[in-house]
C-alpha positions in Angstrom: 9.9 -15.3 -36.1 6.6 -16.6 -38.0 4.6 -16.5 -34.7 4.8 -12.5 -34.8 4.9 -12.3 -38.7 1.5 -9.9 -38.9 2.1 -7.9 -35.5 2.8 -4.7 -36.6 3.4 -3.0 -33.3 7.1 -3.0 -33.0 10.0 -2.7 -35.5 11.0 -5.2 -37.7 14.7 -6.3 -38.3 15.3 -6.3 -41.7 15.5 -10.3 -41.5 12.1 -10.2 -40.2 10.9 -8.0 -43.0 12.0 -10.2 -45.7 10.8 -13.3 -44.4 7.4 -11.1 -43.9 8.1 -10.0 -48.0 8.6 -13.7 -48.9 5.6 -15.5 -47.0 3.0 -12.8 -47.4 3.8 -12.2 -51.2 3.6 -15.9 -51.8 0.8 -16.3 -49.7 -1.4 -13.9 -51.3 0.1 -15.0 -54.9 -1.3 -18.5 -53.9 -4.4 -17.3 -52.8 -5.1 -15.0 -56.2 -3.7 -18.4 -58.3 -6.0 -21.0 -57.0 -9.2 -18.1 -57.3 -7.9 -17.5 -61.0 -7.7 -21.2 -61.6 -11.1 -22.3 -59.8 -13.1 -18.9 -61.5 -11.5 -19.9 -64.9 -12.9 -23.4 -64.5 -16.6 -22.1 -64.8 -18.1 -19.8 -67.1 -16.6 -17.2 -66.3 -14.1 -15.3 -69.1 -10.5 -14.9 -68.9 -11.0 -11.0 -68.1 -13.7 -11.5 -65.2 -11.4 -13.5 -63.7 -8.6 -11.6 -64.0 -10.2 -8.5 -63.0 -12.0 -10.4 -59.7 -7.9 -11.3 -58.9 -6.6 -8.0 -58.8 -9.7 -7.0 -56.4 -8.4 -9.3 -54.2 -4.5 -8.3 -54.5 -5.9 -4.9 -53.7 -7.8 -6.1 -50.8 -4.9 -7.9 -49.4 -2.9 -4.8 -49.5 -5.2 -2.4 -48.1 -5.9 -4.1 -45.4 -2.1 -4.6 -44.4 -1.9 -0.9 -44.8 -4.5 0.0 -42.4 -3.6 -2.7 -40.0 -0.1 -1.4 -39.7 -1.9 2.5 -39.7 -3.7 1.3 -37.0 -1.0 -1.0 -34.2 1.8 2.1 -35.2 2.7 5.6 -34.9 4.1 6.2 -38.3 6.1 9.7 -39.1 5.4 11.0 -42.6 8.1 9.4 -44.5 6.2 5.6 -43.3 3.1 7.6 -44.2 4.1 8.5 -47.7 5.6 4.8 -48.3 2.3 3.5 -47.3 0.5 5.8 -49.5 2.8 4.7 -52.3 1.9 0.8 -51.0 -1.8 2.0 -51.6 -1.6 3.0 -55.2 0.7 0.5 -56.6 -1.9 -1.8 -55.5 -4.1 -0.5 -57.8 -0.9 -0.6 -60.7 0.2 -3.1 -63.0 2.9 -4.3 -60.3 -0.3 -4.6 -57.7 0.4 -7.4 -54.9 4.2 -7.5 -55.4 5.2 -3.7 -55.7 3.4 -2.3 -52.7 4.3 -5.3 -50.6 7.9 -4.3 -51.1 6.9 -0.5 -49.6 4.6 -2.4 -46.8 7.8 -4.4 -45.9 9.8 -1.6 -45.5 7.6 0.3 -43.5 7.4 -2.3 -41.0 11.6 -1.2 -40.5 10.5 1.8 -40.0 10.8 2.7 -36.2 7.2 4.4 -34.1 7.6 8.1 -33.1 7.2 8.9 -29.9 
């Protein structure tokens, strides 16, 4: 199940898509921790650092979006969800809220 975790191409079962919610989320939320942690160490203010995290919460996310844009044929309800993915990235919720649109996407079935 893990070994396919970030191939887009087919369908996900909704088991699949949760573990892929779970992992990536916590991945990413580890990732933005430890570069919070490590920038906050320095010089740098409480604000820079913060504001440097959510760049990278919104670079995670984009770039899931346009990998799955790119391995699947999405109909315009994936589309829309997607587009809703892209600007609660840019929101309060960022990494977490358009993860949850991402992951339900990726149960989303190609058109044909």
């Amino acid at each position: 199940m893990l070994k396919n975790l970030l191939s887009f191409e087919n369908k996900k079962t909704i088991t699949e898509a949760i573990v892929f919610y779970i992992v990536v989320s916590s991945v990413s939320m580890v990732a933005i921790f430890l570069l919070d942690a490590i920038l906050n160490l320095g010089s740098i203010t409480y604000h820079i650092a913060g504001f440097l995290s959510k760049i990278l919460s919104v670079f995670i996310s984009v770039s899931l979006v346009f990998k799955i844009l790119k391995q699947r044929k999405l109909n315009w309800i994936g589309k829309s969800l997607l587009a809703v993915a892209l600007i609660l990235s840019f929101t309060k919720s960022g990494l977490i809220g358009s993860m949850l649109f991402i992951s339900i996407v990726t149960c989303l079935k190609n058109i044909d």
